[in-house]
N, C-alpha and C positions, 0 to 999 in steps of 0.2 A: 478157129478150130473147125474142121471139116465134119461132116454129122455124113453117115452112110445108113444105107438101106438092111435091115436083113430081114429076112423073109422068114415067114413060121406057114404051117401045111396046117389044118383044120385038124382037129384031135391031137394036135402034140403041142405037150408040156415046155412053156417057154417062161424066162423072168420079165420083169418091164416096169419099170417107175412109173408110176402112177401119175397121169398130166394134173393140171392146177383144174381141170372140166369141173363143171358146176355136181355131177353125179359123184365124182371123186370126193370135190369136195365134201355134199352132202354126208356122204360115208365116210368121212375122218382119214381116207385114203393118199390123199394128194400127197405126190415125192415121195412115197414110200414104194418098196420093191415089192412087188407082188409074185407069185402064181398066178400064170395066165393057159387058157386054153379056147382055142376056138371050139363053137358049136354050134349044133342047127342047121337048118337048110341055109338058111339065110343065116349067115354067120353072127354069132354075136361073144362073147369073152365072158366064160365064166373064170371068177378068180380063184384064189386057194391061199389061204393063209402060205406064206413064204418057208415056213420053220416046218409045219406039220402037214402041208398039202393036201389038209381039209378044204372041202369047197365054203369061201364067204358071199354069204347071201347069193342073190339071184343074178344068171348073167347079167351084164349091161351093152350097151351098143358098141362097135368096135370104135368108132372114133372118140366115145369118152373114156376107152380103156387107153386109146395112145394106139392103137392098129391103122392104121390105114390102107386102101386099095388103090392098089394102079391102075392104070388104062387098059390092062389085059386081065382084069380079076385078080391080081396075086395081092397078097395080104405080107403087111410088115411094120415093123416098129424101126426107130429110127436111134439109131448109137452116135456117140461124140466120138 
């Protein structure tokens, strides 16, 4: 199965399965689809409950939300 890139822009409302990361874990999150949103100067992924797109708890870092960055700054999450 081939996994592609898609790219999300800082302040816009994206979904994202939650990786197995040790912060996911902590937070009962892991495999579950979330509300995601970049923010910050330094970007970091606040989440939002999925159903009501309240914010849950405090942002966390993009790579334990599943965001990654490329070699040019661009920021994305990774689809099957």
């Amino acid at each position: 199965m081939e996994h592609k890139r898609v790219y999300v822009q800082h302040d816009e409302f994206f979904q994202n399965v939650m990786p197995h990361s040790e912060v996911c874990m902590h937070m009962g999150i892991a495999g579950k689809e979330m509300g995601c949103k970049l923010v910050g100067e330094r970007p970091m992924v606040q989440l939002y409950d999925f159903q009501t797109w309240k914010p849950f708890s405090a942002p966390i870092l993009t790579g334990e939300a599943g965001v990654y960055t490329d070699a040019d700054g661009g920021h994305y999450v990774v689809r099957p």
